[in-house]
MOPAC internal coordinates of N, CA, C and O (Angstrom, degrees):
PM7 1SCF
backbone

  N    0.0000 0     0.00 0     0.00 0    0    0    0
  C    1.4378 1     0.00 0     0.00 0    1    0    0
  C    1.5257 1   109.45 1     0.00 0    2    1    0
  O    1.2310 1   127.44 1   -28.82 1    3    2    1
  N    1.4955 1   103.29 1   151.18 1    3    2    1
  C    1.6730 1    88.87 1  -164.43 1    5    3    2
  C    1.6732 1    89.67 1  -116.36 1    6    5    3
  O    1.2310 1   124.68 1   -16.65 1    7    6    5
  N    1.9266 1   108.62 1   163.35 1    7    6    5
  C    1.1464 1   115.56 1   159.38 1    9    7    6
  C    1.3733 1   116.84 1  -122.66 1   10    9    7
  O    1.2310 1   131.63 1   -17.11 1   11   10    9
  N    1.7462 1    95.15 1   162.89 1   11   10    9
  C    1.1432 1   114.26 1  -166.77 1   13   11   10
  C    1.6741 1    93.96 1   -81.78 1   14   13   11
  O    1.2310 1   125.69 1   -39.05 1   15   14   13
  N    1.4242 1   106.67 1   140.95 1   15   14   13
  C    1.5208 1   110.61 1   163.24 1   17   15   14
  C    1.1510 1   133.38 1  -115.61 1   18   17   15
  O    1.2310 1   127.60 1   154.21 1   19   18   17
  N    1.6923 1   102.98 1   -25.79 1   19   18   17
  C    1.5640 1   107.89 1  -166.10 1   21   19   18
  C    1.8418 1    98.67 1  -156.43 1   22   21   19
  O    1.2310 1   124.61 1   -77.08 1   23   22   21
  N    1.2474 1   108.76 1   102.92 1   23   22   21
  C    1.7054 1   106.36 1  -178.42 1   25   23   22
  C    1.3276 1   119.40 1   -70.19 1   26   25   23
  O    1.2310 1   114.69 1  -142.51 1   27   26   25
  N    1.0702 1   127.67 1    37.49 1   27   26   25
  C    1.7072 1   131.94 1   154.11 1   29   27   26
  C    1.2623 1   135.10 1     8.83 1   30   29   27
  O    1.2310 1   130.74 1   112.03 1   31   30   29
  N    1.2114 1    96.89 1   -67.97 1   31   30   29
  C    1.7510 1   106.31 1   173.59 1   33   31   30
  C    1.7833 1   100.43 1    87.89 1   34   33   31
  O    1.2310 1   117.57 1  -170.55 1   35   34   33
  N    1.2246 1   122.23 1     9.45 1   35   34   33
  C    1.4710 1   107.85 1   176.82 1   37   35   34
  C    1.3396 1   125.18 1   -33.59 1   38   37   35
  O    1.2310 1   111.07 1   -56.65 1   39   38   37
  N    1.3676 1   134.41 1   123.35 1   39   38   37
  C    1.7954 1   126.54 1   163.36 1   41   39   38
  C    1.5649 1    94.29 1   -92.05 1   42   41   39
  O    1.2310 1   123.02 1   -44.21 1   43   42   41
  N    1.4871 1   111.83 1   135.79 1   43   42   41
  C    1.0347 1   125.80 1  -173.73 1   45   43   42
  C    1.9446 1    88.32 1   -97.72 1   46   45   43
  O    1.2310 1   127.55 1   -20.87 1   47   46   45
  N    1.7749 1   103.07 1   159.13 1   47   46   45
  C    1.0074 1   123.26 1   174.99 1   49   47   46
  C    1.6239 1   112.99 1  -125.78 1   50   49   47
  O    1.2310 1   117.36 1   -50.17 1   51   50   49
  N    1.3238 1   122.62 1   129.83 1   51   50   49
  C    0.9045 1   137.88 1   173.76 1   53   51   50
  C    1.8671 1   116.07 1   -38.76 1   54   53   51
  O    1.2310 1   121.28 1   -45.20 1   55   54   53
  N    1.2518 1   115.15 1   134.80 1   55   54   53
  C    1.6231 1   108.31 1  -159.63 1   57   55   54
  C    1.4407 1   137.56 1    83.68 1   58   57   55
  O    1.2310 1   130.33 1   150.57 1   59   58   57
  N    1.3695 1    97.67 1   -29.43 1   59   58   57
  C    1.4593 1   119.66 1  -178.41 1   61   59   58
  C    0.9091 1    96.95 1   -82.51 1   62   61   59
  O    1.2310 1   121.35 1   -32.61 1   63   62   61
  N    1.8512 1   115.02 1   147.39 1   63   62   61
  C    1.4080 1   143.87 1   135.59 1   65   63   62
  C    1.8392 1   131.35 1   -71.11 1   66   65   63
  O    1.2310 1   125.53 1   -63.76 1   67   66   65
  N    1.3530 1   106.98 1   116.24 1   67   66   65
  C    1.4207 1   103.22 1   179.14 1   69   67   66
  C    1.4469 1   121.65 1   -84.37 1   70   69   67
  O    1.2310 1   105.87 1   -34.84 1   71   70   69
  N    1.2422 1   143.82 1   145.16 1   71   70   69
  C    1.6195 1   132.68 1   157.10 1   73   71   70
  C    1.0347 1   133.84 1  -178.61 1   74   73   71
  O    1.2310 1   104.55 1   -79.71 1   75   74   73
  N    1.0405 1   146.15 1   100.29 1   75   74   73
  C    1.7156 1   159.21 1   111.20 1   77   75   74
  C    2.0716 1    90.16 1    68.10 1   78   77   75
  O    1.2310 1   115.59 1   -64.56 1   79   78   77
  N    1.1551 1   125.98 1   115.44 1   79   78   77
  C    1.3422 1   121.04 1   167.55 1   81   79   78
  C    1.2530 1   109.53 1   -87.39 1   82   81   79
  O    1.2310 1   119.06 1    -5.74 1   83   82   81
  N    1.6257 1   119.40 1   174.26 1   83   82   81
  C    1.4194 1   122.13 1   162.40 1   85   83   82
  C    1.6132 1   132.15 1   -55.24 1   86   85   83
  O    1.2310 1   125.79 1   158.97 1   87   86   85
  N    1.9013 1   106.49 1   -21.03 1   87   86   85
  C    1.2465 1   103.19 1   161.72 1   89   87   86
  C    1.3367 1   117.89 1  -102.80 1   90   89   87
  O    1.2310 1   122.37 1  -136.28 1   91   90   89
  N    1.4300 1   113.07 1    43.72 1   91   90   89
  C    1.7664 1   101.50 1   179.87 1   93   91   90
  C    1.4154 1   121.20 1    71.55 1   94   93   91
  O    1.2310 1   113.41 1  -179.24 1   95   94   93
  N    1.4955 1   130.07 1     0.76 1   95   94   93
  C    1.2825 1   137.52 1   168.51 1   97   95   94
  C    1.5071 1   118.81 1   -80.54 1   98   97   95
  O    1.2310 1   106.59 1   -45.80 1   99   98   97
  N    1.4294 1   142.55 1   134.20 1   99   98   97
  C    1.3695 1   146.44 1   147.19 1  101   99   98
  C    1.6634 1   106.36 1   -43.63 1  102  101   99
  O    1.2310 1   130.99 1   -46.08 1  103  102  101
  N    1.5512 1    96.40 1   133.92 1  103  102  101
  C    1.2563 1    98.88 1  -178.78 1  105  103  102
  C    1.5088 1    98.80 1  -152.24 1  106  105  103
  O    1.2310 1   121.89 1   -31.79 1  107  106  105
  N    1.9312 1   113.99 1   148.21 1  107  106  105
  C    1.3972 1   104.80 1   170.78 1  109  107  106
  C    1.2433 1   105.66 1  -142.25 1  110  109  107
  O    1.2310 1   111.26 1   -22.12 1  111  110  109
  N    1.7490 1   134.06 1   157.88 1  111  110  109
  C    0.8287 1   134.82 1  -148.54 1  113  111  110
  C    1.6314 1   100.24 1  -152.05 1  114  113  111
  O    1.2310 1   113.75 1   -29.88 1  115  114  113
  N    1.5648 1   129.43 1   150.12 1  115  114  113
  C    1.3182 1   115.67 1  -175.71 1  117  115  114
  C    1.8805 1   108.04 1   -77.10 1  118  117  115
  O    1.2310 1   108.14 1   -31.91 1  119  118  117
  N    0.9212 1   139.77 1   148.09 1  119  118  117
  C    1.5871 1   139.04 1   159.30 1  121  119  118
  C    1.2009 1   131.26 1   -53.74 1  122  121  119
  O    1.2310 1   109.31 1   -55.63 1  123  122  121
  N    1.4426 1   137.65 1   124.37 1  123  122  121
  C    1.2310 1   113.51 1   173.18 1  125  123  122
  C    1.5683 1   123.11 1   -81.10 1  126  125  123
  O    1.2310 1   122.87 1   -39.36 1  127  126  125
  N    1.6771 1   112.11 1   140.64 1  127  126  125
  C    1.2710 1   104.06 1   172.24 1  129  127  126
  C    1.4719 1   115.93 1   -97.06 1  130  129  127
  O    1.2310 1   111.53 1    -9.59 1  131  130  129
  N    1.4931 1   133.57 1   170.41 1  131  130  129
  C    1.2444 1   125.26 1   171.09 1  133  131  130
  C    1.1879 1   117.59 1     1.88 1  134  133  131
  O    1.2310 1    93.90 1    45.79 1  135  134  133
  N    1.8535 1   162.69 1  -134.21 1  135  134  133
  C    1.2902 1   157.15 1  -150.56 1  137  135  134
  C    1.6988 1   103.94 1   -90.98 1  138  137  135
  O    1.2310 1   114.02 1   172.27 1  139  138  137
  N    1.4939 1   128.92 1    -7.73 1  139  138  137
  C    1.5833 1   107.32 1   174.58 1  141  139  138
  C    1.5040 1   105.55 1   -84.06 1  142  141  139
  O    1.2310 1   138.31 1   -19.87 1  143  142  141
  N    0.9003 1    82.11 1   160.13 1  143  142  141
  C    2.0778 1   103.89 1  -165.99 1  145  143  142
  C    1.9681 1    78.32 1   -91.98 1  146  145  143
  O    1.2310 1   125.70 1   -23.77 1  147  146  145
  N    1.7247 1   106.66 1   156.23 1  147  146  145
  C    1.0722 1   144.04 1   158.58 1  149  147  146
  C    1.3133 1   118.88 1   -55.21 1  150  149  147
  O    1.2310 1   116.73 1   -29.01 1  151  150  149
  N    1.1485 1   123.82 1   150.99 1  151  150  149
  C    1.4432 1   111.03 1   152.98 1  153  151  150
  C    1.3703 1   135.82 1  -106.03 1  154  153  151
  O    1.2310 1   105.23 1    29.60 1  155  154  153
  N    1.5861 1   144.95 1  -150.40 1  155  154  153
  C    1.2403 1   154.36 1  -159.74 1  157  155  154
  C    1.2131 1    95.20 1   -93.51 1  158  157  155
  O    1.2310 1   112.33 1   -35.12 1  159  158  157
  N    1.4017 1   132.07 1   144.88 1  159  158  157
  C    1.4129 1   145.15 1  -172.55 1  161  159  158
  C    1.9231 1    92.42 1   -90.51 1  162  161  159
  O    1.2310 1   122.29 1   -38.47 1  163  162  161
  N    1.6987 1   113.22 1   141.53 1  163  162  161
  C    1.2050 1   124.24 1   178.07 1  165  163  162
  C    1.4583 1   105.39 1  -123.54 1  166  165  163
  O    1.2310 1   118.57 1   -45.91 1  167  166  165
  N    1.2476 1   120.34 1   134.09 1  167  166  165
  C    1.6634 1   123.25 1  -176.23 1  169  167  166
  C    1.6298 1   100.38 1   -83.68 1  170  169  167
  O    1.2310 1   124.65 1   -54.00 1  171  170  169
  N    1.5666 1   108.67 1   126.00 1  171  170  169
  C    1.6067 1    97.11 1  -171.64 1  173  171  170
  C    1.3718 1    96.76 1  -119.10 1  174  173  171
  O    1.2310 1   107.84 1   154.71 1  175  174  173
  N    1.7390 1   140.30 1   -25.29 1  175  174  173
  C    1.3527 1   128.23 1   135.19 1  177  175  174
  C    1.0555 1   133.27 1  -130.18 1  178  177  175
  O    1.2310 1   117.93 1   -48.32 1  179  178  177
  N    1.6123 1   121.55 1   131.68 1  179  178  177
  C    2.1088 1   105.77 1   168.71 1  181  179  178
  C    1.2323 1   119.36 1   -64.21 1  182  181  179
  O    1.2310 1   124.98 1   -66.13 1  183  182  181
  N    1.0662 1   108.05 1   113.87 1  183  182  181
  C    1.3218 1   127.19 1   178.03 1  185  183  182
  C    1.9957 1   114.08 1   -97.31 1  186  185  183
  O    1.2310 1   119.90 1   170.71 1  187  186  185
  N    1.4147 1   117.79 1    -9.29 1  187  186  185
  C    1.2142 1   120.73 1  -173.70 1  189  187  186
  C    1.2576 1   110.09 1    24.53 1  190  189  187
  O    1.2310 1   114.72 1   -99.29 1  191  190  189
  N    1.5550 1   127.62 1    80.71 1  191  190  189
  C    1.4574 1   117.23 1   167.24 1  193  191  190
  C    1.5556 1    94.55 1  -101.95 1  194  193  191
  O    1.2310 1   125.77 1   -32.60 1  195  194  193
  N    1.4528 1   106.51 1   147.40 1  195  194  193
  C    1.5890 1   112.96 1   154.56 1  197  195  194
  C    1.5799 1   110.63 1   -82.33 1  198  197  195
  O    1.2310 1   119.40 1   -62.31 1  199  198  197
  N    1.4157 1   118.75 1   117.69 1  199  198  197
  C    1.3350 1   135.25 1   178.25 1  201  199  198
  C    1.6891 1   108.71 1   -88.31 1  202  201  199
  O    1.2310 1   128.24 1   -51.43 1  203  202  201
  N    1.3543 1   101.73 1   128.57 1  203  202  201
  C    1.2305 1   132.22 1  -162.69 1  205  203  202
  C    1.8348 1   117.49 1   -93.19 1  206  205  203
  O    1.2310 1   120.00 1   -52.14 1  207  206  205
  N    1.0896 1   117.60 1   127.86 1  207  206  205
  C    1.9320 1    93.21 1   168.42 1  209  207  206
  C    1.7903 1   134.31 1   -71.30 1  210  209  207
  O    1.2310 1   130.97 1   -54.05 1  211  210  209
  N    0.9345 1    96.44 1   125.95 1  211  210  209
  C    1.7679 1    71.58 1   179.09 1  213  211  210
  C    1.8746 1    90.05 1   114.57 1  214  213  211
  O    1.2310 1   122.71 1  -149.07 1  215  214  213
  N    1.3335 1   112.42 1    30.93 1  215  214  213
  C    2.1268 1    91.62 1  -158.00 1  217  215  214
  C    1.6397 1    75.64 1  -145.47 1  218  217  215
  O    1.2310 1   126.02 1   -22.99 1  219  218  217
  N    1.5670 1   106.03 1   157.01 1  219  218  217
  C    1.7902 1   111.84 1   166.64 1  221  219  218
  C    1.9802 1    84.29 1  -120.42 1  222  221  219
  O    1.2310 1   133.97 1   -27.33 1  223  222  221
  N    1.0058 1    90.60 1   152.67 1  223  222  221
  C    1.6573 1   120.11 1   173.60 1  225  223  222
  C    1.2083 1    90.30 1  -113.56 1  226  225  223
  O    1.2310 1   129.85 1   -40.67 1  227  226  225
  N    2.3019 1    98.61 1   139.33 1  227  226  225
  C    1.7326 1    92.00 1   167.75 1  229  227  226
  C    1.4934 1    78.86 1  -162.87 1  230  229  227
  O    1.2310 1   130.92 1    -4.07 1  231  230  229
  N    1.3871 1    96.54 1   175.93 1  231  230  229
  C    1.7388 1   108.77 1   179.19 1  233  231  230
  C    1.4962 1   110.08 1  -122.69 1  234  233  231
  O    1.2310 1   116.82 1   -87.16 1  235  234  233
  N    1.3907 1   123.65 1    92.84 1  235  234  233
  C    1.4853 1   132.48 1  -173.81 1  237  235  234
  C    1.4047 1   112.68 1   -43.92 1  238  237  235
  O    1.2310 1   128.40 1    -3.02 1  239  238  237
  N    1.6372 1   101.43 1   176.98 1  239  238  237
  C    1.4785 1   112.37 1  -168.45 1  241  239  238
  C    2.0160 1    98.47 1   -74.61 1  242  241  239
  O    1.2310 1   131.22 1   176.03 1  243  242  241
  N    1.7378 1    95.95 1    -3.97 1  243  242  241
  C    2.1536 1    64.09 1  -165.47 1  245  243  242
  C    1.9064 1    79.26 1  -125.79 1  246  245  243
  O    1.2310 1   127.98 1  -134.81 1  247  246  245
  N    1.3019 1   102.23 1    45.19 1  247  246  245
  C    1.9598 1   117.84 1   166.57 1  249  247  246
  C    1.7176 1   106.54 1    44.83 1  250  249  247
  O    1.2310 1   131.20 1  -133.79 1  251  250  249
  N    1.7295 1    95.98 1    46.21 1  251  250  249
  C    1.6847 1    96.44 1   157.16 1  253  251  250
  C    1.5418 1   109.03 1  -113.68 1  254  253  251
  O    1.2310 1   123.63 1   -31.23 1  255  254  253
  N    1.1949 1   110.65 1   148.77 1  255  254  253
  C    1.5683 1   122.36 1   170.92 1  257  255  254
  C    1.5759 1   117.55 1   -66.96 1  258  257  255
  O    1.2310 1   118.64 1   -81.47 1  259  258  257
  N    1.4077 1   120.20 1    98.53 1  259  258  257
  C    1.5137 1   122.60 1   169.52 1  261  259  258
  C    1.5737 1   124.11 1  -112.96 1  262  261  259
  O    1.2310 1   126.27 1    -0.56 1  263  262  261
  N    1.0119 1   105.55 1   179.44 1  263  262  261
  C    1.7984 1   115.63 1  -161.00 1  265  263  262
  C    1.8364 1   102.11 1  -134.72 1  266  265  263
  O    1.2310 1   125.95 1   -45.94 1  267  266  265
  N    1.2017 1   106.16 1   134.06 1  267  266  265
  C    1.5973 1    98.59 1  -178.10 1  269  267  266
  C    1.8387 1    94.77 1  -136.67 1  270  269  267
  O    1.2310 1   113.12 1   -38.30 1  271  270  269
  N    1.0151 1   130.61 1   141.70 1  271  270  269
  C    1.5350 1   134.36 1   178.27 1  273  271  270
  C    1.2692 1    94.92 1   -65.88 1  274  273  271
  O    1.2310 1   119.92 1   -54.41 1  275  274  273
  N    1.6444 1   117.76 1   125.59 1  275  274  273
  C    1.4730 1   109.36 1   164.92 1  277  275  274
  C    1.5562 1   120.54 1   -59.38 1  278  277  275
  O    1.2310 1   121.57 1   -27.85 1  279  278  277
  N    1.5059 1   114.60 1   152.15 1  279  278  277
  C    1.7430 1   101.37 1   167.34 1  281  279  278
  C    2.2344 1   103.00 1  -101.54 1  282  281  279
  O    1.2310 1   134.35 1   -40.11 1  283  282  281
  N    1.4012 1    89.86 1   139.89 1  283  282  281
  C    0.9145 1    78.24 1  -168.15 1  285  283  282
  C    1.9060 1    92.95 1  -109.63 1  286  285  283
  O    1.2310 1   116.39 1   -58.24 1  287  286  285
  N    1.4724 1   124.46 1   121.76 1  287  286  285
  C    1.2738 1   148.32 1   176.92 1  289  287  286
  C    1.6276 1   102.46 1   -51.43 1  290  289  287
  O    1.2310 1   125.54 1   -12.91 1  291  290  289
  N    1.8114 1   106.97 1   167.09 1  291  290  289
  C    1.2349 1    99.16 1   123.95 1  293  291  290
  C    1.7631 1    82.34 1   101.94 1  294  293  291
  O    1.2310 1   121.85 1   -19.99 1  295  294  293
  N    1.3491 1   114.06 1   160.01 1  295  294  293
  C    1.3619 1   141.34 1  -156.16 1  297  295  294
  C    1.9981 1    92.95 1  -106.50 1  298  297  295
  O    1.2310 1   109.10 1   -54.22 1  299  298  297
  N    1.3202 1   138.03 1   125.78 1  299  298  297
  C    1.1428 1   150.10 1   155.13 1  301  299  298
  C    1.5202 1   121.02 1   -43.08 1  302  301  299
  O    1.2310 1   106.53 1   -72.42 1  303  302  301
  N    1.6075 1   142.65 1   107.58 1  303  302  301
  C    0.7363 1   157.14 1  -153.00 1  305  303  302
  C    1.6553 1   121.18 1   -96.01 1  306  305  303
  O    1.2310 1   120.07 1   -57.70 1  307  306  305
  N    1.3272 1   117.47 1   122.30 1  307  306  305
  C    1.5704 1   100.60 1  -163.26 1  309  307  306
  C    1.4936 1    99.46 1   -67.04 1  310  309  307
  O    1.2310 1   128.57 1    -2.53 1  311  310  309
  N    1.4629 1   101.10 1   177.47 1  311  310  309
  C    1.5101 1   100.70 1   173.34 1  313  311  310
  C    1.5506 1   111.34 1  -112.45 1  314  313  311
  O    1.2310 1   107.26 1    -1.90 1  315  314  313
  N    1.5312 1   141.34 1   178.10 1  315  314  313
  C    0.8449 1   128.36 1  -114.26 1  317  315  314
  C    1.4377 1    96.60 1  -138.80 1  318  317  315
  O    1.2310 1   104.76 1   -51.42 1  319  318  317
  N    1.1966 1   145.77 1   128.58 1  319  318  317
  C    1.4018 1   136.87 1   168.58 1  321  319  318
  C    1.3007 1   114.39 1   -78.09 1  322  321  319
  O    1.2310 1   120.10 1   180.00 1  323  322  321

């Protein structure tokens, strides 16, 4: 279940990429299609979240910043001498 962190209000634009930066800021960037290159990432709000380990950052359908616990899959691995 995810939480809400930061009510934003982002309007998303068609083409664009949404996402959570390394300092907790909203950021969007154009997409690449087939051979055009992307463009430069634009900060669209500070949101100052402290980012957590173990957490996914995302930007919801109505452009608020939430946090969901990753699941982490998969069979436990011995460790290694």
């Amino acid at each position: 279940m995810a939480k809400v962190l930061c009510k934003c209000g982002i309007k998303r634009k068609k083409g664009y990429l949404y996402f959570v930066g390394k300092n907790g800021s909203a950021y969007e960037t154009k997409m690449a299609r087939g051979k055009k290159k992307g463009g430069g990432r634009k900060m669209i709000h500070n949101c100052r979240i402290k980012k957590q380990k173990g957490y996914l950052y995302f930007i919801d359908k109505k452009g608020n910043v939430c946090s969901a616990k990753m699941q982490r899959g998969g069979k436990k691995r011995r460790k290694r001498r």
